[in-house]
C-alpha positions, 0 to 999 in steps of 0.5 A, a space after each residue: 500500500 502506498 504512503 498516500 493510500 495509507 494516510 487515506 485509509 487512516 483517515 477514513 478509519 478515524 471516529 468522527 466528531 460533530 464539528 460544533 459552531 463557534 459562539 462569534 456573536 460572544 467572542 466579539 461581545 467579550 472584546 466590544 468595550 465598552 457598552 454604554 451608547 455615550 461611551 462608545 461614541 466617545 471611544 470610536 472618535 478618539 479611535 478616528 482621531 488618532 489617525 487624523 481624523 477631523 469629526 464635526 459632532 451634529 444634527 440631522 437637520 443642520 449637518 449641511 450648515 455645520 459643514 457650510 461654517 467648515 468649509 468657510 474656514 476650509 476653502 475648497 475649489 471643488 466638490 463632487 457630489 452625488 444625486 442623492 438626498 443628502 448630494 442635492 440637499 447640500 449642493 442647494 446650500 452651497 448654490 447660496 453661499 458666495 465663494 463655495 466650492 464648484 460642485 461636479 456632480 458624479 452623473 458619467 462613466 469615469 473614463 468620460 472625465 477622468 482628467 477632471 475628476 483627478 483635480 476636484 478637491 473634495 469627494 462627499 458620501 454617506 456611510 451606511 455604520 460605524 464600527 466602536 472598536 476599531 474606529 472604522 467608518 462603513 461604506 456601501 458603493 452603489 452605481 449613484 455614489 461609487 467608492 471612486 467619490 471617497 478615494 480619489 479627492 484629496 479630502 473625503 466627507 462621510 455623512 455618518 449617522 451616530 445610531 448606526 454606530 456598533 460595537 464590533 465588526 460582527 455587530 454591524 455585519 449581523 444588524 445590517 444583514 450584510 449576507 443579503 447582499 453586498 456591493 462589488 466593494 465594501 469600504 472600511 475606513 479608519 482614518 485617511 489613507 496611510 501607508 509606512 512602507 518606505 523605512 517605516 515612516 507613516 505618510 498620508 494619502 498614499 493610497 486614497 485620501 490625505 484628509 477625512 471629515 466626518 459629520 456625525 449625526 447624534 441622536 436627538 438623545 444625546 448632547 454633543 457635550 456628552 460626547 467629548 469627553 474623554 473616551 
């Protein structure tokens, strides 16, 4: 008998055991610290901020004018917007203000425009959660605002609603139902883009992104006082 057809027989002769179902859901609930509502955000925005993130703690009825005061005293040439509500919500705004970023809408194929879309300033999208532990923004790229919008513009801005805030990677994957269906690529985002490839020195938007902006939506619950206190 050959070495191969004896392995195999071995193999086949072992006893076999039910194979049982590892508990996920409670391996991530050990390390989701912590579980206060109020205490996690504060622990996902000191998690994003460490990485250079900017967050502008808001309302669902003022976000856009929150971001039109940022963008006065961060001037920006341009804008890419999707035609989405919250794309035609802000670009309303902004055809008010004098001195606003030229807004591109992203309405084309991108081999169509790739010269411009490679010299527009800023890129603006929703995120659909967040993830507490990690400090980690999710994105859902659909063909009305496709992941080029948040890669490609030196700076990035994500709408992000605060209750769609989980603890872990798990807990959003499962409270989403991500297994019904995903896009062609799902984006976490922890920061702007970084690399320390070249002897180990942290450099920013190598690979995306130099800058991101995240306008976080509270629950009408919660005071923006609660929040920044210490993670």
């Amino acid at each position: 008998m050959s070495a191969r057809a004896s392995i195999l027989q071995k193999l086949r002769a072992a006893p076999r055991q039910a194979l049982s179902r590892p508990d996920l859901a409670g391996h991530f609930q050990h390390f989701s610290r912590p579980d206060d509502e109020v205490a996690r955000l504060r622990h996902w925005a000191a998690m994003m901020r460490a990485v250079k993130t900017e967050i502008l703690w808001t309302r669902q009825d003022n976000w856009d004018a929150a971001l039109l005061d940022w963008l006065a005293a961060h001037p920006q040439p341009s804008i890419v917007l999707s035609d989405t509500p919250h794309g035609r919500r802000l670009a309303q705004r902004l055809e008010s203000v004098h001195n606003a970023p030229r807004i591109v809408w992203f309405d084309h194929e991108v081999d169509d425009w790739k010269a411009e879309l490679f010299d527009i300033a800023a890129g603006f999208t929703a995120a659909r959660c967040g993830i507490a532990a990690t400090g980690t923004l999710a994105l859902w790229p659909d063909e009305a605002e496709p992941r080029t919008m948040s890669l490609v513009p030196p700076l990035h801005i994500a709408l992000f609603d605060a209750a769609k805030l989980y603890p872990d990677f798990y807990s959003a994957m499962t409270a989403e139902r991500w297994s019904d269906g995903m896009p062609t690529n799902a984006l976490l985002i922890s920061g702007p883009s970084k690399t320390a490839d070249i002897q180990q020195t942290l450099a920013y938007g190598a690979h995306g992104p130099r800058e991101l902006l995240v306008l976080a939506l509270l629950p009408p619950h919660i005071a923006i006082h609660d929040v920044e206190g210490e993670a």
